[in-house]
N, C-alpha and C positions, 0 to 999 in steps of 0.2 A: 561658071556658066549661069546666065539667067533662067529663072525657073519657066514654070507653063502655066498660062492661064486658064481656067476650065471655066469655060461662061454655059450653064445650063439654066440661068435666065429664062421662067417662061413656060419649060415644058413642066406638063400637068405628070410627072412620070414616080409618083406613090409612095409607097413604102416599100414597096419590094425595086424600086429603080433607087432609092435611097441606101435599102442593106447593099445593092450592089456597087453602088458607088461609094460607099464606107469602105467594101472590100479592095475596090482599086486604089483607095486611097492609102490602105495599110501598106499593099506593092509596091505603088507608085510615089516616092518622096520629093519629083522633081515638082510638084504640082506648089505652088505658090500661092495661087489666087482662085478661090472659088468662091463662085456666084451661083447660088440655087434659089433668087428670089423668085419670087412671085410663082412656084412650083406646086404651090395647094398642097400641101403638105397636111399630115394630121400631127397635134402633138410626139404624139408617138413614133411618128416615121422620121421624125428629124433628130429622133434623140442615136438613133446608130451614128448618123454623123457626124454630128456634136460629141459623141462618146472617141470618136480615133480621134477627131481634130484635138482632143485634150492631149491624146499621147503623142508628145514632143518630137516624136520621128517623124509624124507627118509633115512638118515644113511648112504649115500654113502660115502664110503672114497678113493678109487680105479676106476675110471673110463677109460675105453678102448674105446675111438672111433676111435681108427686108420681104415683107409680106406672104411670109412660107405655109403660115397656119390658119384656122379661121381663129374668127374675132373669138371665142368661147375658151382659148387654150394659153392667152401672152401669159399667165403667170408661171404654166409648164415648161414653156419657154424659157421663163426668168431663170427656172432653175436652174437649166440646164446652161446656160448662160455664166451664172452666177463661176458654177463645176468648172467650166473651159476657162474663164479666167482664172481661175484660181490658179489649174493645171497646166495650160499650156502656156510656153515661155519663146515661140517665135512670132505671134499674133500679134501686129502691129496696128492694124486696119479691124474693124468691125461695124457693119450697117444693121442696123435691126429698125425700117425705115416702116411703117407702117405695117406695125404690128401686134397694134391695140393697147402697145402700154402702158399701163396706168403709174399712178403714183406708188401702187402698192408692189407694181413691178421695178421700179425704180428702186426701193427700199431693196430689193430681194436682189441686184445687182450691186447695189454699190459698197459691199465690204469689199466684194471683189475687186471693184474696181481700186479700194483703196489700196489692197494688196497686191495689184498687178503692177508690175515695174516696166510692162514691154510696149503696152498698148499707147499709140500715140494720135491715130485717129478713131472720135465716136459718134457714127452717125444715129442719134434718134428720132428723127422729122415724122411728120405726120403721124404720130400718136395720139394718146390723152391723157397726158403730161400736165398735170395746174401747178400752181405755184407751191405748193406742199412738196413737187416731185424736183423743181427747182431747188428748193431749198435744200434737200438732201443731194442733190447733182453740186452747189454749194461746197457745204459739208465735203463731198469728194475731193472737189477741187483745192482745198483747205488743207488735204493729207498726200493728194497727188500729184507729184512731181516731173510725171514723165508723158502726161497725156499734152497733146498741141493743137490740136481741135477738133471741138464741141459744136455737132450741127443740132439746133432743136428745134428746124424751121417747122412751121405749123402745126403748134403743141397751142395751150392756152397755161403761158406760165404767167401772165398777168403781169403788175407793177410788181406785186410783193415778191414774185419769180426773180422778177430782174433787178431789185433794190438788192437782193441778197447774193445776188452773182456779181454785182457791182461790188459791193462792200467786203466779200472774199476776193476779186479781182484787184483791190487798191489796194489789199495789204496782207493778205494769206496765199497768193500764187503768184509767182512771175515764170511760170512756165508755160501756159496758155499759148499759142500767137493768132488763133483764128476761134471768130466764136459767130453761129450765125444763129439770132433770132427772132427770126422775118414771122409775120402772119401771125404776130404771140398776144393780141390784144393789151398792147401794153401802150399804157402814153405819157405823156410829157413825167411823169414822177421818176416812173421807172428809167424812161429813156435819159433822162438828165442824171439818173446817178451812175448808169453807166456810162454815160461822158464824163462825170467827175473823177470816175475811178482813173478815168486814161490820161487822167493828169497825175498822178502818181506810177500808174503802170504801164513802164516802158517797152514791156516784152510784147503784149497784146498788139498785134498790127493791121490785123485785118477786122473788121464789125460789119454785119448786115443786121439791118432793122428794118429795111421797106417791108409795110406791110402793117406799119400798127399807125396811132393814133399820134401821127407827127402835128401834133399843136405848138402852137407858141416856142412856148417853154422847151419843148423838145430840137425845136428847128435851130432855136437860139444855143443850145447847146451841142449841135451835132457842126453847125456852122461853126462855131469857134474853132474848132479841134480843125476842121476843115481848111479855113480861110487864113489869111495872115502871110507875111513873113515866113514862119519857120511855122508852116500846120505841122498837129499833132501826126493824122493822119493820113497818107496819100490817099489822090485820089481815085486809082487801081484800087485800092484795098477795101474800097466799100462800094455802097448799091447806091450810094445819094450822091447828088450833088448839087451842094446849096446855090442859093439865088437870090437877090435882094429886088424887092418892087417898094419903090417910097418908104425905103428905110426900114421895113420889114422884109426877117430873114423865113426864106422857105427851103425846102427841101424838094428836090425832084427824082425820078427813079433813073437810075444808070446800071444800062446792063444786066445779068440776068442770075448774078451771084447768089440767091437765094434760092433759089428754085431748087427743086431734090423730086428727083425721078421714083 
Protein backbone atom coordinates (compact mmCIF):
# COMPACT_ATOMS: atom_id res chain seq x y z
CA UNK A 1 0.00 0.00 0.00
CA UNK A 2 1.23 3.44 -0.72
CA UNK A 3 2.11 5.49 2.25
CA UNK A 4 0.55 9.11 3.49
CA UNK A 5 1.62 12.39 2.87
CA UNK A 6 1.62 14.76 5.93
CA UNK A 7 1.95 18.39 4.40
CA UNK A 8 2.01 20.86 7.62
CA UNK A 9 3.75 23.21 5.28
CA UNK A 10 3.27 26.69 6.77
CA UNK A 11 1.60 26.33 10.09
CA UNK A 12 3.39 28.40 12.80
CA UNK A 13 2.55 25.42 15.37
CA UNK A 14 5.96 25.26 18.11
CA UNK A 15 7.52 23.05 20.00
CA UNK A 16 4.78 21.56 21.78
CA UNK A 17 2.75 20.90 18.10
CA UNK A 18 6.41 19.41 17.10
CA UNK A 19 6.62 16.83 20.46
CA UNK A 20 3.13 16.05 19.24
CA UNK A 21 3.78 15.24 16.00
CA UNK A 22 7.00 13.19 16.97
CA UNK A 23 4.49 11.30 19.12
CA UNK A 24 2.12 10.47 16.19
CA UNK A 25 4.77 9.65 14.22
CA UNK A 26 6.25 6.81 16.53
CA UNK A 27 2.18 5.26 16.23
CA UNK A 28 1.80 6.04 12.92
CA UNK A 29 4.36 4.17 10.37
CA UNK A 30 2.28 4.53 7.27
CA UNK A 31 3.23 8.37 7.13
CA UNK A 32 5.87 8.51 4.11
CA UNK A 33 6.42 12.17 3.35
CA UNK A 34 6.54 14.87 5.67
CA UNK A 35 6.76 18.43 5.19
CA UNK A 36 7.06 20.82 8.16
CA UNK A 37 8.70 23.68 6.12
CA UNK A 38 8.34 26.96 6.78
CA UNK A 39 6.72 26.11 10.52
CA UNK A 40 9.11 28.78 12.50
CA UNK A 41 10.47 26.24 14.39
CA UNK A 42 13.16 26.90 17.10
CA UNK A 43 16.23 24.90 17.15
CA UNK A 44 15.22 23.05 19.72
CA UNK A 45 11.52 22.08 18.67
CA UNK A 46 12.80 20.39 15.63
CA UNK A 47 15.13 18.30 17.24
CA UNK A 48 11.93 15.63 18.72
CA UNK A 49 11.30 15.17 15.24
CA UNK A 50 14.50 14.76 13.82
CA UNK A 51 15.13 12.45 16.77
CA UNK A 52 12.06 9.51 15.67
CA UNK A 53 12.62 10.25 12.01
CA UNK A 54 16.22 8.66 12.78
CA UNK A 55 14.50 5.54 14.28
CA UNK A 56 13.94 3.36 11.11
CA UNK A 57 10.36 2.28 12.10
CA UNK A 58 9.15 5.50 11.10
CA UNK A 59 9.05 5.04 7.38
CA UNK A 60 10.10 8.27 6.24
CA UNK A 61 11.35 8.52 2.88
CA UNK A 62 10.57 12.34 1.85
CA UNK A 63 11.53 14.80 4.24
CA UNK A 64 10.92 18.82 4.02
CA UNK A 65 12.71 21.04 6.54
CA UNK A 66 13.28 23.72 4.39
CA UNK A 67 13.03 27.17 6.30
CA UNK A 68 11.90 25.64 9.90
CA UNK A 69 14.38 27.58 12.13
CA UNK A 70 15.50 31.17 12.29
CA UNK A 71 18.60 32.39 10.70
CA UNK A 72 20.74 32.15 14.31
CA UNK A 73 20.42 28.09 14.64
CA UNK A 74 21.41 26.26 10.76
CA UNK A 75 24.50 24.81 12.59
CA UNK A 76 21.97 23.12 15.31
CA UNK A 77 20.31 22.02 12.66
CA UNK A 78 23.41 20.57 10.87
CA UNK A 79 23.76 18.46 13.72
CA UNK A 80 20.96 17.05 13.91
CA UNK A 81 20.91 16.57 10.27
CA UNK A 82 24.22 15.07 10.26
CA UNK A 83 22.48 12.07 13.43
CA UNK A 84 19.31 11.27 10.76
CA UNK A 85 21.64 10.57 8.14
CA UNK A 86 23.76 8.66 9.72
CA UNK A 87 20.67 6.67 11.47
CA UNK A 88 18.01 6.47 9.33
CA UNK A 89 18.00 3.92 6.36
CA UNK A 90 14.47 4.68 4.61
CA UNK A 91 15.11 8.58 3.67
CA UNK A 92 15.36 8.99 0.34
CA UNK A 93 14.28 12.70 -0.20
CA UNK A 94 15.59 15.60 2.02
CA UNK A 95 15.05 19.50 1.44
CA UNK A 96 16.80 21.74 3.88
CA UNK A 97 15.92 24.77 1.42
CA UNK A 98 16.67 28.03 2.97
CA UNK A 99 17.92 27.43 5.99
CA UNK A 100 20.92 29.63 6.46
CA UNK A 101 23.42 27.12 5.56
CA UNK A 102 26.76 28.06 5.57
CA UNK A 103 29.84 26.36 4.41
CA UNK A 104 30.44 25.47 8.01
CA UNK A 105 27.05 23.57 7.89
CA UNK A 106 28.08 21.87 4.95
CA UNK A 107 31.33 20.49 6.50
CA UNK A 108 28.96 19.24 9.65
CA UNK A 109 26.82 17.25 7.02
CA UNK A 110 28.69 15.80 4.72
CA UNK A 111 30.48 12.66 6.55
CA UNK A 112 27.06 11.69 6.71
CA UNK A 113 26.19 12.20 3.68
CA UNK A 114 29.32 10.03 2.66
CA UNK A 115 28.03 7.36 4.82
CA UNK A 116 24.44 7.44 3.75
CA UNK A 117 23.78 4.72 1.19
CA UNK A 118 19.80 5.42 0.95
CA UNK A 119 19.58 9.21 0.20
CA UNK A 120 19.06 9.91 -3.46
CA UNK A 121 17.55 13.43 -3.57
CA UNK A 122 19.33 16.68 -1.91
CA UNK A 123 17.78 19.85 -1.90
CA UNK A 124 19.94 22.88 -0.50
CA UNK A 125 18.80 26.14 -2.64
CA UNK A 126 18.66 29.34 -1.22
CA UNK A 127 21.22 29.13 1.49
CA UNK A 128 24.91 30.61 1.87
CA UNK A 129 26.75 28.00 0.44
CA UNK A 130 30.27 29.69 -1.45
CA UNK A 131 32.56 27.88 -3.10
CA UNK A 132 34.54 26.36 0.10
CA UNK A 133 30.92 24.60 0.68
CA UNK A 134 30.99 23.35 -3.13
CA UNK A 135 34.00 21.93 -2.84
CA UNK A 136 33.35 19.75 0.21
CA UNK A 137 29.61 18.90 -1.66
CA UNK A 138 32.63 17.68 -4.22
CA UNK A 139 34.45 15.79 -1.98
CA UNK A 140 30.93 14.09 -1.30
CA UNK A 141 30.10 13.30 -4.40
CA UNK A 142 33.74 11.72 -4.89
CA UNK A 143 32.67 8.87 -2.06
CA UNK A 144 28.90 8.86 -2.96
CA UNK A 145 27.33 6.48 -5.03
CA UNK A 146 23.78 6.51 -4.54
CA UNK A 147 22.68 10.27 -4.39
CA UNK A 148 20.97 11.42 -8.18
CA UNK A 149 20.17 14.87 -7.47
CA UNK A 150 21.86 17.79 -6.18
CA UNK A 151 19.58 21.10 -6.19
CA UNK A 152 21.95 24.22 -5.12
CA UNK A 153 19.96 26.90 -6.84
CA UNK A 154 20.58 30.29 -5.19
CA UNK A 155 23.75 29.56 -3.01
CA UNK A 156 26.99 31.70 -4.35
CA UNK A 157 29.11 28.62 -5.10
CA UNK A 158 31.13 30.78 -7.74
CA UNK A 159 33.63 29.49 -10.64
CA UNK A 160 35.72 27.69 -8.05
CA UNK A 161 32.30 26.00 -6.72
CA UNK A 162 31.66 24.71 -10.14
CA UNK A 163 35.30 24.00 -11.66
CA UNK A 164 35.45 21.53 -8.70
CA UNK A 165 31.83 19.80 -9.24
CA UNK A 166 32.81 19.71 -12.78
CA UNK A 167 36.27 17.97 -12.26
CA UNK A 168 34.71 15.38 -9.64
CA UNK A 169 31.65 15.14 -12.28
CA UNK A 170 34.10 13.97 -15.36
CA UNK A 171 35.72 11.34 -13.45
CA UNK A 172 35.09 10.64 -9.65
CA UNK A 173 30.96 10.00 -9.96
CA UNK A 174 28.72 8.76 -12.66
CA UNK A 175 25.98 8.34 -10.39
CA UNK A 176 24.60 11.97 -10.40
CA UNK A 177 21.67 12.48 -13.13
CA UNK A 178 20.32 15.99 -12.23
CA UNK A 179 22.26 18.81 -10.86
CA UNK A 180 20.76 22.30 -10.60
CA UNK A 181 22.82 25.52 -10.30
CA UNK A 182 20.84 28.36 -11.31
CA UNK A 183 21.56 32.11 -9.56
CA UNK A 184 25.26 30.59 -8.35
CA UNK A 185 27.31 33.68 -9.77
CA UNK A 186 29.17 31.65 -11.82
CA UNK A 187 30.51 32.47 -15.37
CA UNK A 188 31.94 31.46 -18.38
CA UNK A 189 35.19 29.51 -16.39
CA UNK A 190 33.12 27.61 -14.35
CA UNK A 191 30.14 27.06 -16.72
CA UNK A 192 32.52 25.75 -19.41
CA UNK A 193 34.06 23.17 -17.21
CA UNK A 194 31.00 21.86 -16.41
CA UNK A 195 30.22 21.42 -19.95
CA UNK A 196 33.52 19.80 -20.41
CA UNK A 197 32.85 17.39 -17.75
CA UNK A 198 29.56 16.24 -19.79
CA UNK A 199 31.73 15.07 -22.38
CA UNK A 200 33.15 12.32 -20.41
CA UNK A 201 30.03 12.00 -18.16
CA UNK A 202 27.36 10.03 -19.51
CA UNK A 203 25.09 9.43 -16.42
CA UNK A 204 24.46 13.38 -15.72
CA UNK A 205 21.28 14.26 -17.90
CA UNK A 206 19.65 16.99 -16.68
CA UNK A 207 21.81 20.82 -15.78
CA UNK A 208 20.28 24.03 -14.90
CA UNK A 209 22.57 27.21 -14.90
CA UNK A 210 20.14 30.10 -15.94
CA UNK A 211 20.90 32.53 -13.65
CA UNK A 212 24.61 33.17 -13.88
CA UNK A 213 26.96 35.06 -16.11
CA UNK A 214 26.22 33.34 -19.59
CA UNK A 215 29.18 35.12 -21.57
CA UNK A 216 30.81 33.93 -24.47
CA UNK A 217 32.74 31.25 -23.52
CA UNK A 218 29.76 29.81 -21.49
CA UNK A 219 27.19 30.16 -24.43
CA UNK A 220 29.71 28.51 -26.62
CA UNK A 221 29.92 25.80 -24.55
CA UNK A 222 26.41 24.93 -23.19
CA UNK A 223 25.48 25.26 -27.14
CA UNK A 224 27.59 22.48 -28.30
CA UNK A 225 26.36 19.92 -25.80
CA UNK A 226 22.99 21.34 -27.07
CA UNK A 227 23.14 21.71 -30.93
CA UNK A 228 24.28 19.06 -33.53
CA UNK A 229 23.39 15.89 -34.81
CA UNK A 230 23.57 13.73 -31.69
CA UNK A 231 23.52 16.81 -28.64
CA UNK A 232 24.89 15.75 -25.62
CA UNK A 233 22.00 17.08 -23.80
CA UNK A 234 18.09 17.19 -24.52
CA UNK A 235 16.41 19.86 -24.77
CA UNK A 236 13.63 18.85 -21.70
CA UNK A 237 16.49 18.42 -19.48
CA UNK A 238 17.72 21.98 -19.19
CA UNK A 239 16.56 25.68 -18.61
CA UNK A 240 18.45 27.12 -21.92
CA UNK A 241 17.99 26.99 -25.18
CA UNK A 242 20.74 28.18 -27.41
CA UNK A 243 20.28 30.54 -30.38
CA UNK A 244 22.63 31.85 -33.05
CA UNK A 245 22.61 35.92 -34.28
CA UNK A 246 25.43 36.48 -36.97
CA UNK A 247 27.45 33.64 -36.00
CA UNK A 248 27.37 34.05 -32.35
CA UNK A 249 26.09 31.52 -29.99
CA UNK A 250 23.61 32.69 -27.18
CA UNK A 251 21.70 31.14 -24.62
CA UNK A 252 17.96 32.01 -23.75
CA UNK A 253 15.87 30.89 -20.62
CA UNK A 254 13.24 27.90 -21.12
CA UNK A 255 10.84 27.03 -18.68
CA UNK A 256 11.07 27.34 -15.14
CA UNK A 257 13.40 24.23 -14.07
CA UNK A 258 15.38 26.16 -11.54
CA UNK A 259 13.30 27.83 -9.44
CA UNK A 260 12.86 26.14 -5.68
CA UNK A 261 9.93 27.17 -3.59
Amino acid sequence: SSGINAEYGGNSFGREGSVELAATLQLNTTITHLNISSTHQTAQSVIPVCTVVSCNGTGIQHLDLSRTIPPSDPEVLSEHVNRLLVLCNTLSSLRLAKCDLTDVCVRIIAPALVQNVNLTSLDLSCNKISSDGAKTLAEVLRANQTLLELKLCSNRIEDEGTVALGLVLSSGNDTLKKLWITNNSVTGRGLSSLANALQFNMTLSHVYIWGNALDNMACNAFSHLLMGEKPRLRSSNVDIKPYVVDGVNYLAEQGRHGFSH
